[in-house]
Biotite code that builds the C-alpha atoms (Angstrom):
import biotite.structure as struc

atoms = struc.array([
    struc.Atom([-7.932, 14.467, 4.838], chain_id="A", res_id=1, res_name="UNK", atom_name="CA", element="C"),
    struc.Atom([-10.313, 16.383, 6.871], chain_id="A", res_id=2, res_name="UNK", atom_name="CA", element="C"),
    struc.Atom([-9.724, 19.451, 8.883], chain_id="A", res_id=3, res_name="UNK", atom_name="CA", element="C"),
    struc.Atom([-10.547, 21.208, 11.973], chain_id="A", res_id=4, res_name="UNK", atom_name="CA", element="C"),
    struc.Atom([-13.103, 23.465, 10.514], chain_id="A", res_id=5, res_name="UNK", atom_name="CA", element="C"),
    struc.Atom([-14.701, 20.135, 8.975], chain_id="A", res_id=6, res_name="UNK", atom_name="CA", element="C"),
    struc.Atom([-15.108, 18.599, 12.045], chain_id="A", res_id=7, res_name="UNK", atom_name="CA", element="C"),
    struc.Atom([-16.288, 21.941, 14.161], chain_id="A", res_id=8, res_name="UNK", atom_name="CA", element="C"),
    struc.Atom([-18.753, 23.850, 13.864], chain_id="A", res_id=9, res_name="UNK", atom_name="CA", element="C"),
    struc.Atom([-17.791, 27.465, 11.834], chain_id="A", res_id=10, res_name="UNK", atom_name="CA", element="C"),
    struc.Atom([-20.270, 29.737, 12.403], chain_id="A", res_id=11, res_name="UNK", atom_name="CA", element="C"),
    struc.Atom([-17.824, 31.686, 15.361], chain_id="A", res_id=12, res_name="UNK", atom_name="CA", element="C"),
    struc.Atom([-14.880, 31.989, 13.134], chain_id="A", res_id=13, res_name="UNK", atom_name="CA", element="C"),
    struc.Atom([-13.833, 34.462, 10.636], chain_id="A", res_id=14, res_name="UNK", atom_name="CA", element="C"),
    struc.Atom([-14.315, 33.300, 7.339], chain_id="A", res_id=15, res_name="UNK", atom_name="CA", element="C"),
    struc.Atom([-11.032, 34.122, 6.219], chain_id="A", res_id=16, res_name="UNK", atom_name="CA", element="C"),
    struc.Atom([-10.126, 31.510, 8.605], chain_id="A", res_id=17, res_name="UNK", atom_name="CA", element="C"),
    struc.Atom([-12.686, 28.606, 7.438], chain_id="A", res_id=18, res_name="UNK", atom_name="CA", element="C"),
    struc.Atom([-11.370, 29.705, 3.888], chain_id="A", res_id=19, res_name="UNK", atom_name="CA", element="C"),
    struc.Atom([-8.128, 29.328, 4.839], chain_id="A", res_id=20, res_name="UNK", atom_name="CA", element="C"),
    struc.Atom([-8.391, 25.967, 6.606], chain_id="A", res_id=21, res_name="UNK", atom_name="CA", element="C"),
    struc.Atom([-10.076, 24.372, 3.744], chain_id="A", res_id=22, res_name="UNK", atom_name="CA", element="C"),
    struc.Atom([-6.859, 25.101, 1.355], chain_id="A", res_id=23, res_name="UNK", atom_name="CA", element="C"),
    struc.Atom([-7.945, 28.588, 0.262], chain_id="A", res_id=24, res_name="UNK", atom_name="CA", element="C"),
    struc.Atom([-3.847, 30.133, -0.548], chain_id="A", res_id=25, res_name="UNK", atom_name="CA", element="C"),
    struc.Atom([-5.253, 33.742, -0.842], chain_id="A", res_id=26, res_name="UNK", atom_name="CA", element="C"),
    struc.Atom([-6.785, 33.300, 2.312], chain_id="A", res_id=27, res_name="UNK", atom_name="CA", element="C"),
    struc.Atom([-3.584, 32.311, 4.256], chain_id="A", res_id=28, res_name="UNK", atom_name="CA", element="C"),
    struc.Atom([-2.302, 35.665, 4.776], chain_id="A", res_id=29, res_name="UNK", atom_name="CA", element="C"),
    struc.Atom([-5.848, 37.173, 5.840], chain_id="A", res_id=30, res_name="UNK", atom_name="CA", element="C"),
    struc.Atom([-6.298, 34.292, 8.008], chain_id="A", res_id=31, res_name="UNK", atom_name="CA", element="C"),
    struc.Atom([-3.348, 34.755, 9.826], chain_id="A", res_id=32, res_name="UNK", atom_name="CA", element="C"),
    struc.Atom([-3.748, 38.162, 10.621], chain_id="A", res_id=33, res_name="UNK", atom_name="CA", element="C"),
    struc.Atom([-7.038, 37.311, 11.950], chain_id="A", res_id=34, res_name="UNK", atom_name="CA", element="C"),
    struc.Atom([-6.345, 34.384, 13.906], chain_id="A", res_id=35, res_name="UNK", atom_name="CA", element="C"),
    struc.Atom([-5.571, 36.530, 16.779], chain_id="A", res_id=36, res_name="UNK", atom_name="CA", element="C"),
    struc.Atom([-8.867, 37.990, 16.801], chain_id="A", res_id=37, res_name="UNK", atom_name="CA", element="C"),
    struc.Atom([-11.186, 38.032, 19.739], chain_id="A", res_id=38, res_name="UNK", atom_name="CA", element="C"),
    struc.Atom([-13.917, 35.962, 17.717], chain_id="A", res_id=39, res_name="UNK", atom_name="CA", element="C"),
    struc.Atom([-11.079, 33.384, 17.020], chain_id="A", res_id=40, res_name="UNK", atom_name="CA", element="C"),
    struc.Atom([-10.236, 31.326, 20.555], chain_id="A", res_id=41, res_name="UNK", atom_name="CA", element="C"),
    struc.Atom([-6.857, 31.334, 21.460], chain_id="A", res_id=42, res_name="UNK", atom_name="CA", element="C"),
    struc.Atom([-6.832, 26.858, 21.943], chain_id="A", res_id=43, res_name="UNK", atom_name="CA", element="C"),
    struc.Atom([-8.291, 26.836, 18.260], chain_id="A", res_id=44, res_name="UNK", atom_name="CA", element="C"),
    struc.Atom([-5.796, 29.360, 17.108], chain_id="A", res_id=45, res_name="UNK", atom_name="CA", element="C"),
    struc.Atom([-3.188, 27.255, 18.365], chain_id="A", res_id=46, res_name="UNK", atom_name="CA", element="C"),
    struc.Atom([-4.790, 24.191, 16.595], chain_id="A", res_id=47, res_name="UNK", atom_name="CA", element="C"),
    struc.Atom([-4.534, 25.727, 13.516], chain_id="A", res_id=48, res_name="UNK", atom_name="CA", element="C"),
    struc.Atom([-1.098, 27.079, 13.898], chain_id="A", res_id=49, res_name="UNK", atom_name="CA", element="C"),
    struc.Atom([0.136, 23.353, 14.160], chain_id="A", res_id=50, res_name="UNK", atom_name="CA", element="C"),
    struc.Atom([-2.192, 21.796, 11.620], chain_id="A", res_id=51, res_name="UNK", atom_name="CA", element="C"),
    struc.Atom([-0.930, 24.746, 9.144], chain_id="A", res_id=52, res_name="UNK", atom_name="CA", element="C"),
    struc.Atom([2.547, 23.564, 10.061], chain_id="A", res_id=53, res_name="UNK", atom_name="CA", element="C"),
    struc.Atom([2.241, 19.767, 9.760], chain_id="A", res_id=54, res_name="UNK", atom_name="CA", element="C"),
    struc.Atom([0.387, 20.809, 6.660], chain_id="A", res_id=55, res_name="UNK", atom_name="CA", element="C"),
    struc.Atom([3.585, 22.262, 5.459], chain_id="A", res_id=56, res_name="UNK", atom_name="CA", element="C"),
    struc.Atom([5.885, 19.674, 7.166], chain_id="A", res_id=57, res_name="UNK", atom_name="CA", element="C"),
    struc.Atom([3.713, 16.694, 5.431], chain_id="A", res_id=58, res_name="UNK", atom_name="CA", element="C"),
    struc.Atom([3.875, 18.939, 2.032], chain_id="A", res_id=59, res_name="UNK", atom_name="CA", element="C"),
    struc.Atom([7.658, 19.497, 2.058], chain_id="A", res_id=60, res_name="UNK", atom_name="CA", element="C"),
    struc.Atom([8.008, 15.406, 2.886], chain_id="A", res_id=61, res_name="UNK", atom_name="CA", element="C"),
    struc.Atom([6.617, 14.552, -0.205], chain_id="A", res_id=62, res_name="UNK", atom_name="CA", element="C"),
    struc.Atom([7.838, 16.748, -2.295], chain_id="A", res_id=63, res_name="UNK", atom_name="CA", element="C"),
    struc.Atom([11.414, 15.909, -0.806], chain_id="A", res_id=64, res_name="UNK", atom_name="CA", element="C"),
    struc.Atom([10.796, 11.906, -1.719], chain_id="A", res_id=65, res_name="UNK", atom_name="CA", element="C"),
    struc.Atom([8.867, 12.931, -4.667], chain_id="A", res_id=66, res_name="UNK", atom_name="CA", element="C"),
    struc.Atom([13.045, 14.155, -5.632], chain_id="A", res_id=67, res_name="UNK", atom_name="CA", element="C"),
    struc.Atom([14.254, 11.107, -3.692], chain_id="A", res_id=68, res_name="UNK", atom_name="CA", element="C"),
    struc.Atom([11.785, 8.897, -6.005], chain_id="A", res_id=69, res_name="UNK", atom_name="CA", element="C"),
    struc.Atom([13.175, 10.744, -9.292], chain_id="A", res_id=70, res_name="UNK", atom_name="CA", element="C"),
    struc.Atom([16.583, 10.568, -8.400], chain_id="A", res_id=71, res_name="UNK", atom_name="CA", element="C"),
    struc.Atom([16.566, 6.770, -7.481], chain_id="A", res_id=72, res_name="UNK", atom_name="CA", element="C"),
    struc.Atom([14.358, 5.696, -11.012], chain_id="A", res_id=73, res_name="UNK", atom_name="CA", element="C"),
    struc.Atom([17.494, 7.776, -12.652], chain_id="A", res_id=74, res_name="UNK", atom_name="CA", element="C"),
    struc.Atom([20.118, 6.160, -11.005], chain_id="A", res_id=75, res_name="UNK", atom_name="CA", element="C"),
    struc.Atom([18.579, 3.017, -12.213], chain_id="A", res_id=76, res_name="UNK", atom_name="CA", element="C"),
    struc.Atom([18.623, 4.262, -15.721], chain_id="A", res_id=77, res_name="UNK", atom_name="CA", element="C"),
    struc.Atom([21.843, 5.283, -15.218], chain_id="A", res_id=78, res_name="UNK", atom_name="CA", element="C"),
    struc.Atom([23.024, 1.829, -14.527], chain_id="A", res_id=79, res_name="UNK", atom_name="CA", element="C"),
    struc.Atom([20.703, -0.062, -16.958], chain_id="A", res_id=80, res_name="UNK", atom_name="CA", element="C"),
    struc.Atom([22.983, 2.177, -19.661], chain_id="A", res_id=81, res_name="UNK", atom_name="CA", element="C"),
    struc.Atom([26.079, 1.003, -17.400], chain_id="A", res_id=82, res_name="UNK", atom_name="CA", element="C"),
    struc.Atom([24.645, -2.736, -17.988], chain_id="A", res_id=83, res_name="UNK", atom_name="CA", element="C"),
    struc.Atom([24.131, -2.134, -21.730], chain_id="A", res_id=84, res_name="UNK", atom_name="CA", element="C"),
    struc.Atom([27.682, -0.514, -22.364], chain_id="A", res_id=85, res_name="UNK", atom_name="CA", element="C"),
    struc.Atom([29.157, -3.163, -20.328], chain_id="A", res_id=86, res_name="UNK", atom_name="CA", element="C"),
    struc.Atom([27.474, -6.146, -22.051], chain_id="A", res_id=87, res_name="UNK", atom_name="CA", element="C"),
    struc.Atom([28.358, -4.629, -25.560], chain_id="A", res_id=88, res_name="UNK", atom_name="CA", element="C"),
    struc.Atom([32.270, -4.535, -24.369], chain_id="A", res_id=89, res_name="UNK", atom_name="CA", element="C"),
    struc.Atom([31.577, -7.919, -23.191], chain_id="A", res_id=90, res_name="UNK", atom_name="CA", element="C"),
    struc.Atom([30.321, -9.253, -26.607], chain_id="A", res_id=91, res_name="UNK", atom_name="CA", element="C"),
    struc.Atom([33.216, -7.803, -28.207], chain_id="A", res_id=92, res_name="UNK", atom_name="CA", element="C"),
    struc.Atom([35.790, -8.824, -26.074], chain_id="A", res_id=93, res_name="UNK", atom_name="CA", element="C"),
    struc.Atom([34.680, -12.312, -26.450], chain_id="A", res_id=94, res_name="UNK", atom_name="CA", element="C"),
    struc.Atom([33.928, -12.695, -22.977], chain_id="A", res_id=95, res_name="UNK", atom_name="CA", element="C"),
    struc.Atom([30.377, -13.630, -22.722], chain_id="A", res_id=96, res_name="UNK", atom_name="CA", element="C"),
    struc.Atom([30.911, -17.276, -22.251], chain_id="A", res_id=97, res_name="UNK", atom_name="CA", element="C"),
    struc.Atom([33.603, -17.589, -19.730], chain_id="A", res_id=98, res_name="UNK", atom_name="CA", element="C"),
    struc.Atom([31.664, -18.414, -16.683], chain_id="A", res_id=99, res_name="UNK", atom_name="CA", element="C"),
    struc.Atom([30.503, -21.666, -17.654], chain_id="A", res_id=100, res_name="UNK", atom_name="CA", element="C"),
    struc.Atom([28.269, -22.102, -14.829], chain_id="A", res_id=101, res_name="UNK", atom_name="CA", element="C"),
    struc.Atom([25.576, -19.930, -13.493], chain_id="A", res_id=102, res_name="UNK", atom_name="CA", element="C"),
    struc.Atom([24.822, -19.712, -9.946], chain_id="A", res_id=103, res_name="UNK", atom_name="CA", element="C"),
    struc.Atom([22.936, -16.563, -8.779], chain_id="A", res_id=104, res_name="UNK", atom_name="CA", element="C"),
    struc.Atom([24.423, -16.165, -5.224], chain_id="A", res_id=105, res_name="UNK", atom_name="CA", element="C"),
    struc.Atom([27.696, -17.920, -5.063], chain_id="A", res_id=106, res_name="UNK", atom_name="CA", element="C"),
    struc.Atom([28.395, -16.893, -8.771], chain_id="A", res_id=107, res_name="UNK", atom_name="CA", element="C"),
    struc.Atom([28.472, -13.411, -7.207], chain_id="A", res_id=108, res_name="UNK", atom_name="CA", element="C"),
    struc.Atom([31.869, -14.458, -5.817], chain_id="A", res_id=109, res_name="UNK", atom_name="CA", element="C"),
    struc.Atom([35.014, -14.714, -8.167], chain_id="A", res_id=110, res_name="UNK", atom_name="CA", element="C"),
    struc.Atom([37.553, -17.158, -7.869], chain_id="A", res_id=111, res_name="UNK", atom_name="CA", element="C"),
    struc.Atom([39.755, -16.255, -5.135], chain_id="A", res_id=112, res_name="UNK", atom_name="CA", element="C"),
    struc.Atom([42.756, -18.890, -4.672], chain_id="A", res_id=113, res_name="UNK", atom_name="CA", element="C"),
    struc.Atom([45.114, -20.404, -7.618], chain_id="A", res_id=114, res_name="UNK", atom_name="CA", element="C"),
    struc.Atom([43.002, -23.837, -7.589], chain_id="A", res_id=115, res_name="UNK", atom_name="CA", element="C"),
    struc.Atom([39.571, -22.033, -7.974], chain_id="A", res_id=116, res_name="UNK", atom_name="CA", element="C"),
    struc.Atom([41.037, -20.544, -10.859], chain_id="A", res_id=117, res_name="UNK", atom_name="CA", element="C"),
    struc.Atom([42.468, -22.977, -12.219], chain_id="A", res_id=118, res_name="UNK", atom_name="CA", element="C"),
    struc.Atom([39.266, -25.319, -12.289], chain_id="A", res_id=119, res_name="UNK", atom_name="CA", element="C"),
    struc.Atom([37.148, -22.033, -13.601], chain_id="A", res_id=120, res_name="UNK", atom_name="CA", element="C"),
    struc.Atom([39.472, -22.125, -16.843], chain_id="A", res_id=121, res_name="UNK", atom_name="CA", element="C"),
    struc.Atom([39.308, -26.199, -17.109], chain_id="A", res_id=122, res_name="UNK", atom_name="CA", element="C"),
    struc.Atom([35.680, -25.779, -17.291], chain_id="A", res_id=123, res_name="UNK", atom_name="CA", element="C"),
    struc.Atom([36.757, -22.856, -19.997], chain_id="A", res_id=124, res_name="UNK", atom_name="CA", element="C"),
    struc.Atom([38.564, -25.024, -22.127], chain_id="A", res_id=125, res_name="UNK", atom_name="CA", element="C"),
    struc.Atom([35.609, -27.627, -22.377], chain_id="A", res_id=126, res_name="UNK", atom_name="CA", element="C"),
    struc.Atom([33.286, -25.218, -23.992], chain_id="A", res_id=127, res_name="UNK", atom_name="CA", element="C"),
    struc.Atom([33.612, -24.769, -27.925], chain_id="A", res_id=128, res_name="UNK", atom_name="CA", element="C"),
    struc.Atom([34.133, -20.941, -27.677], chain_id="A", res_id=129, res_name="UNK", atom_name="CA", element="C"),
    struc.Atom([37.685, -21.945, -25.885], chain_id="A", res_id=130, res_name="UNK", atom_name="CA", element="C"),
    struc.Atom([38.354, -24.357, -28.793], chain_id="A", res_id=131, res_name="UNK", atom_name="CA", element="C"),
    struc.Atom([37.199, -22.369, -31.833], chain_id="A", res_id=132, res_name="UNK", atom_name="CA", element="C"),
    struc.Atom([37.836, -18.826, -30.881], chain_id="A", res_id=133, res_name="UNK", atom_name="CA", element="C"),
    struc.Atom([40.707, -18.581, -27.936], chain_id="A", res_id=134, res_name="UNK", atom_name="CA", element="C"),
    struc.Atom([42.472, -22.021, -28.454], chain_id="A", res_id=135, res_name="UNK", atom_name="CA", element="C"),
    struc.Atom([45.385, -21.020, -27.042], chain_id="A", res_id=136, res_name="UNK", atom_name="CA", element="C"),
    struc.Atom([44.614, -19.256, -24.540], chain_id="A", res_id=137, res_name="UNK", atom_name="CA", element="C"),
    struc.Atom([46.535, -18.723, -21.090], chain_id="A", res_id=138, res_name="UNK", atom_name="CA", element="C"),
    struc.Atom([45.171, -18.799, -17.497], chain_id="A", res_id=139, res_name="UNK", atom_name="CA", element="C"),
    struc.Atom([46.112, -14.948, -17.470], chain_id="A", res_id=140, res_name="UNK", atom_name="CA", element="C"),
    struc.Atom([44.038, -14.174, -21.077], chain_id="A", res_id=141, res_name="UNK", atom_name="CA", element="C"),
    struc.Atom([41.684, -16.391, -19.185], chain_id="A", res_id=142, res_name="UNK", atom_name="CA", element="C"),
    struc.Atom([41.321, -14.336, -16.469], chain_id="A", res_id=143, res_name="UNK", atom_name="CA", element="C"),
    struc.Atom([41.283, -10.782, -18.378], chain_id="A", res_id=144, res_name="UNK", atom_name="CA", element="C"),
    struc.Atom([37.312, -12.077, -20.049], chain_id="A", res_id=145, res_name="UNK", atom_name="CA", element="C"),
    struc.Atom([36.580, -13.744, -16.835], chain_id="A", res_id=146, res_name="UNK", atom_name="CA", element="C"),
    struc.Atom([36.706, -10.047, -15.345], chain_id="A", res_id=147, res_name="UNK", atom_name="CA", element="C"),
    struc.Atom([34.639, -8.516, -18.135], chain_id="A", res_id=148, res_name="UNK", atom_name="CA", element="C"),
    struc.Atom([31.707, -11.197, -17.562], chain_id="A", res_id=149, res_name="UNK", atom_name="CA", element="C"),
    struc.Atom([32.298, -11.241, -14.548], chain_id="A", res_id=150, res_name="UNK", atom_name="CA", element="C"),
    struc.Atom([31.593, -7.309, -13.619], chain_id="A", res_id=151, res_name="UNK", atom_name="CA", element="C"),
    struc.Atom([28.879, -7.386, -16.251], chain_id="A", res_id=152, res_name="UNK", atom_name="CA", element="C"),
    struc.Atom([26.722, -10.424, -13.898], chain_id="A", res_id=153, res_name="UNK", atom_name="CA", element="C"),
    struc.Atom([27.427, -7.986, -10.804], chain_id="A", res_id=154, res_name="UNK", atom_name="CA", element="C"),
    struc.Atom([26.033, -5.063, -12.187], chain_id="A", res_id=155, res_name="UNK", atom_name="CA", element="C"),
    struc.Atom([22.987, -7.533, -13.262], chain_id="A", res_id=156, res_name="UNK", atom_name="CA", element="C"),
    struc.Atom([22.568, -8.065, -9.706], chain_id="A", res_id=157, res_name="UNK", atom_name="CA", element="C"),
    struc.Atom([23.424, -4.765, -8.543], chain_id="A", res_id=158, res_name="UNK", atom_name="CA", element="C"),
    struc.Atom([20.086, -3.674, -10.822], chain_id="A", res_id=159, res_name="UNK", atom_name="CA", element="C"),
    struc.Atom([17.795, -5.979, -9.185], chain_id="A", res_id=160, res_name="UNK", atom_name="CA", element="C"),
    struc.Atom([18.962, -4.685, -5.013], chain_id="A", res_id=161, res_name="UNK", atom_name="CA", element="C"),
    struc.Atom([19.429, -1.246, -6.432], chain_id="A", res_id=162, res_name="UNK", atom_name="CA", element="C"),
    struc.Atom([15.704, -1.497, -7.851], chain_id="A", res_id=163, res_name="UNK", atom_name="CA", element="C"),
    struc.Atom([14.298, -3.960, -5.139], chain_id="A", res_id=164, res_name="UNK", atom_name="CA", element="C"),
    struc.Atom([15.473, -2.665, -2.106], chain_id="A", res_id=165, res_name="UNK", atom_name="CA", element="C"),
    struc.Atom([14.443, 1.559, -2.536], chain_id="A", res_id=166, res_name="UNK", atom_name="CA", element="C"),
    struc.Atom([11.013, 0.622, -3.893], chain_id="A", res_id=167, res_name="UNK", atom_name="CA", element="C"),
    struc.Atom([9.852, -1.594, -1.052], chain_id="A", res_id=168, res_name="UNK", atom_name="CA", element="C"),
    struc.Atom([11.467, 1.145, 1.312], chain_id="A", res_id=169, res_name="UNK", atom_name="CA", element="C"),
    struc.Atom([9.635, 4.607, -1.122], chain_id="A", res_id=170, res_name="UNK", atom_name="CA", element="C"),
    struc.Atom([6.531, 2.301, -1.090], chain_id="A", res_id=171, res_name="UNK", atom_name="CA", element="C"),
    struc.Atom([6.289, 1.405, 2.575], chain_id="A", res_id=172, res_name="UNK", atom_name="CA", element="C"),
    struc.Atom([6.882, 4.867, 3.484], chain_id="A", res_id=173, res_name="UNK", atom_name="CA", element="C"),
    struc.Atom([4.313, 6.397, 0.923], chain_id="A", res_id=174, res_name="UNK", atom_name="CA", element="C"),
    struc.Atom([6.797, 8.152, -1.698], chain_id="A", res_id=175, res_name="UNK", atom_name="CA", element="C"),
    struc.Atom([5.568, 5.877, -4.092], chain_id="A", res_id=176, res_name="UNK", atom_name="CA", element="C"),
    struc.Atom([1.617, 6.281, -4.445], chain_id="A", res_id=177, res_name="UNK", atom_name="CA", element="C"),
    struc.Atom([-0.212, 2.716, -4.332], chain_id="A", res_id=178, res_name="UNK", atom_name="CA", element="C"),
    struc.Atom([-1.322, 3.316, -7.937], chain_id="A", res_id=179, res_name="UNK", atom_name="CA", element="C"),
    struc.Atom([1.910, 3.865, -9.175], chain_id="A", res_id=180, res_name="UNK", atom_name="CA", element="C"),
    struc.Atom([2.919, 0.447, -7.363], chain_id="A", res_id=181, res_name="UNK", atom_name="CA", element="C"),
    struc.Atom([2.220, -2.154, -10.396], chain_id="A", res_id=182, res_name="UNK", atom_name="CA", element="C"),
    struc.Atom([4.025, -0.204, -12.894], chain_id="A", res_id=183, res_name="UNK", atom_name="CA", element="C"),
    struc.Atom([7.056, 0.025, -10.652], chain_id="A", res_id=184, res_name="UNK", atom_name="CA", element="C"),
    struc.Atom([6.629, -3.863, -10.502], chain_id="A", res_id=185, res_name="UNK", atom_name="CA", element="C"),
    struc.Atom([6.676, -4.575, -14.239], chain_id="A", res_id=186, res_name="UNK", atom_name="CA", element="C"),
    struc.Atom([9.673, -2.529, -14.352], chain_id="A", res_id=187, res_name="UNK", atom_name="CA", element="C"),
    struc.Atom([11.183, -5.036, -11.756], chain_id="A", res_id=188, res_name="UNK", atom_name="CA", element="C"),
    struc.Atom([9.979, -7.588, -13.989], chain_id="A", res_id=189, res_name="UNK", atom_name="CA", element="C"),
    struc.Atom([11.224, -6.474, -17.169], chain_id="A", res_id=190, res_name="UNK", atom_name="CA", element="C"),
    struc.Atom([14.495, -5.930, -15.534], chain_id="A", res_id=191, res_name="UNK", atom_name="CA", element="C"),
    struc.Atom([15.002, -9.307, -14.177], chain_id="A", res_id=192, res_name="UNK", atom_name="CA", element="C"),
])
C-alpha cells in the first residue's frame, strides 16, 4: 500500500518520521516524539496519527480473522472426525442402508407422522439387508437405524454449509488471501 511520505515530498520532515512511515518499528517511538516538532506540520502530524492508527486497526483485523480463519478450518476438522465416528457406529449398527432413497434436500427431513413411517420401513423391508440381516425386524428396531443414518446424512450436510457458507463470507471479506482460495476449494471438493 503506499503511504503519505510516498506520495509527498520528504525533504521537510524528520527522518525519524519518513523512517517511521515506511514501516521502520525502531523508528516508531522516535517518530512520535518528534512528530510534534516545529519542522513537522501540525495537518501532516495529524495524518500520520490516523494512518498509524488504521495501520494498527487494519493489522489487528487480520490477525483477529487470521484466528477466526483457524478456528473455523478446526471446527471443520472437528466435525469431519464427528462424520467419521458417526459413520463407523453406523456400519456397525447395521444402519447404513435404511434410507432407501436419497434425496439431498427433502431427505434432510425425517419422517414425521405414523404413515411416513410406516412407508419408510415398507421400502425397508424390500431391500435384501431387511431380508438377510434384520428379518424380523419391528417398526420400532426400524426406527432405532433409521436415526443412526439418519444423523450421519445431516452431519454430511452440515459439513458442506459449515464449510460453504464461512469461506465465501472469510473470502469476500479478505480473511482468506486470493491465493489461498483454490486450495480451500479442493477441500470443498474433496469433502463433497
Amino acid at each position: 500500500s503506499t503511504s503519505f511520505m510516498d506520495t509527498h515530498d520528504t525533504k521537510s520532515f524528520p527522518s525519524d518520521v519518513v523512517a517511521a512511515d515506511r514501516g521502520d518499528s525502531t523508528a516508531v517511538m522516535l517518530a512520535a516524539e518528534s512528530l510534534g516538532d516545529a519542522s513537522c506540520p501540525q495537518p501532516i502530524y495529524q495524518h500520520l496519527v490516523a494512518a498509524e492508527v488504521v495501520e494498527v486497526s487494519e493489522g489487528m483485523w487480520m490477525v483477529a480473522s487470521r484466528r477466526a480463519v483457524g478456528f473455523w478450518l478446526l471446527s471443520v476438522a472437528a466435525i469431519i472426525i464427528c462424520m467419521v465416528t458417526l459413520g463407523g457406529l453406523t456400519r456397525l449398527t447395521g444402519s447404513g442402508l435404511s434410507i432407501t432413497q436419497w434425496d439431498p434436500i427433502m431427505g434432510a427431513i425425517p419422517p414425521l407422522i405414523d404413515a411416513q413411517w410406516h412407508d419408510a420401513f415398507a421400502k425397508y423391508q424390500q431391500i435384501p439387508q431387511y431380508r438377510l440381516e434384520n428379518h424380523g425386524m419391528s417398526l420400532e428396531g426400524f426406527k432405532g437405524i433409521f436415526w443412526w443414518e439418519w444423523t450421519h446424512r445431516l452431519l454430511g450436510r452440515l459439513i458442506g454449509v459449515v464449510f460453504f457458507v464461512p469461506f465465501v463470507i472469510f473470502a469476500w471479506t479478505g480473511a482468506i488471501a486470493r491465493r489461498e482460495w483454490p486450495r480451500m476449494v479442493l477441500l470443498f471438493a474433496l469433502g463433497g
